[in-house]
N, C-alpha and C positions, 0 to 999 in steps of 0.2 A: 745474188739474191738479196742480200742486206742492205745492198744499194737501194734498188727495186724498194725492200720495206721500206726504208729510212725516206724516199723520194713521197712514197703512196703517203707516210704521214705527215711528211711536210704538206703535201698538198690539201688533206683533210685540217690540217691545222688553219690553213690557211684562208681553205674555204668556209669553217666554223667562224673564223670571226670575221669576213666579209660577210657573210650571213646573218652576225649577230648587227652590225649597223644596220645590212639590208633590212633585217627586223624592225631596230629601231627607228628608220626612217617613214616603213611602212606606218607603224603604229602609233606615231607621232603625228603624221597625216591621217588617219583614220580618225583619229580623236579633233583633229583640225575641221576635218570635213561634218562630222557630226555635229561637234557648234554651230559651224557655218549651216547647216540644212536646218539647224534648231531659230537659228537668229541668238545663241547664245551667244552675247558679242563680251561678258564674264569670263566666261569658259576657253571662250579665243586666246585672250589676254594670257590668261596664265596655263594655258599648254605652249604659247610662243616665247613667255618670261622661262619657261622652265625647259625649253630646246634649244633657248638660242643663247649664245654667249651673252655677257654681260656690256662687251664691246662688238657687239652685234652692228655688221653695215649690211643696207642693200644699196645695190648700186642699179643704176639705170639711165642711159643715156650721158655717162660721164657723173652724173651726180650722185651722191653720198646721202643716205638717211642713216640715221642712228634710230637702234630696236622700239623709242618711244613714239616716234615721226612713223615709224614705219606702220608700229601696232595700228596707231592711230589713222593712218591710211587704208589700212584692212580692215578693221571694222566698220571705218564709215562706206567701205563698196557694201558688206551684208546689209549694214543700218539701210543705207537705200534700195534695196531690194523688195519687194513687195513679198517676193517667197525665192530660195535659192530649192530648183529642183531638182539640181546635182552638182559634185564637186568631188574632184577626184586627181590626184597624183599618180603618176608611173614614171617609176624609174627608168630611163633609157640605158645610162653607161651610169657604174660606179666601180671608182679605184680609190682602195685602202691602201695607204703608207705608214706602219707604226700609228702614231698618236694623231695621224692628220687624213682626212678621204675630201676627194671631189665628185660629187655626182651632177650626171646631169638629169633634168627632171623636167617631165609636161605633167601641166597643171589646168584645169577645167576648172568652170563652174557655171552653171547656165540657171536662168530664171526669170522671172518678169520682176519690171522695174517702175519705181515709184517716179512718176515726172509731173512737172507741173501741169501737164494738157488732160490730167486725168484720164487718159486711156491707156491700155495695158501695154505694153510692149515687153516682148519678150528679149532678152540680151542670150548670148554666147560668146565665151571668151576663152580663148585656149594661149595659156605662154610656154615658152620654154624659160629654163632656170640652169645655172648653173652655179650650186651650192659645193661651201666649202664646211668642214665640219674638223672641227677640234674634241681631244676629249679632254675634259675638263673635272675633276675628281671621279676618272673611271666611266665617265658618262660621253656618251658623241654627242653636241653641240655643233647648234649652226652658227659657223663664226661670219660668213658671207654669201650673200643673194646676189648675182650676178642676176640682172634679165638681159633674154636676149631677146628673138623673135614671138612676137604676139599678133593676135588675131580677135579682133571685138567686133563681133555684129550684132547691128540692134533690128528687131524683125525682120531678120536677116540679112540686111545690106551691112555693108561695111559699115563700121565709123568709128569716129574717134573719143581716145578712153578720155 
């Protein structure tokens, strides 16, 4: 029977602090996407200066950005949007190891877009991610963006981002 306790609270231990990342990831995205639907591209900046390591990569297609190339790649997709009408994160898989987690994540955001032909078009883009996360004075941090598979259509046909 002490086994039994001693197993039940390992396990509730374990799933309180997978939880508390799962928390943190959610809530870090949630403050991500509310920018993003504002055009706050301020507020973008410093919810990503303040989740993502200070040696922050995204990686994609073999190439490396570092957190200022990348910020700077993320705001100018909002900046070109004419309105972002949704954006949303879900976690698919995440695994806690002590001070280190990997998750994998799909990532949205759809909305119409500013182009030079002056008519509207609307965009939809769905990626997958796979983020690596450090904690870094007690806090999880994204220390790496992996992308993998993505999906961009613009009035609904395919094309290219």
């Amino acid at each position: 029977m002490k086994k039994i306790s001693v197993l039940l609270s390992l396990i509730a231990v374990v799933g309180l602090a997978h939880a508390d990342l799962r928390s943190d990831i959610i809530a870090a995205n949630k403050r991500l996407e509310k920018a993003a639907m504002a055009k706050d591209i301020k507020a973008a900046e410093t919810i990503m200066k303040e989740t993502m390591t200070s040696n922050f990569k995204y990686m994609q297609d073999g190439k490396a950005q570092d957190l200022k190339t990348f910020m700077g790649n993320y705001t100018a997709s909002i900046a070109m949007t004419d309105k972002v009408t949704s954006h949303s994160t879900r976690i698919i898989s995440l695994k806690e190891t002590g001070n280190k987690a990997t998750a994998e994540l799909e990532k949205k955001m759809t909305g119409t877009l500013k182009m030079p032909d002056k008519k509207p078009h609307t965009m939809d883009w769905t990626g997958v991610f796979t983020e690596e996360y450090r904690k870094v004075g007690g806090k999880w941090k994204t220390a790496v963006m992996t992308a993998g598979k993505q999906k961009f259509l613009m009035d609904g046909k395919p094309a290219k981002m």
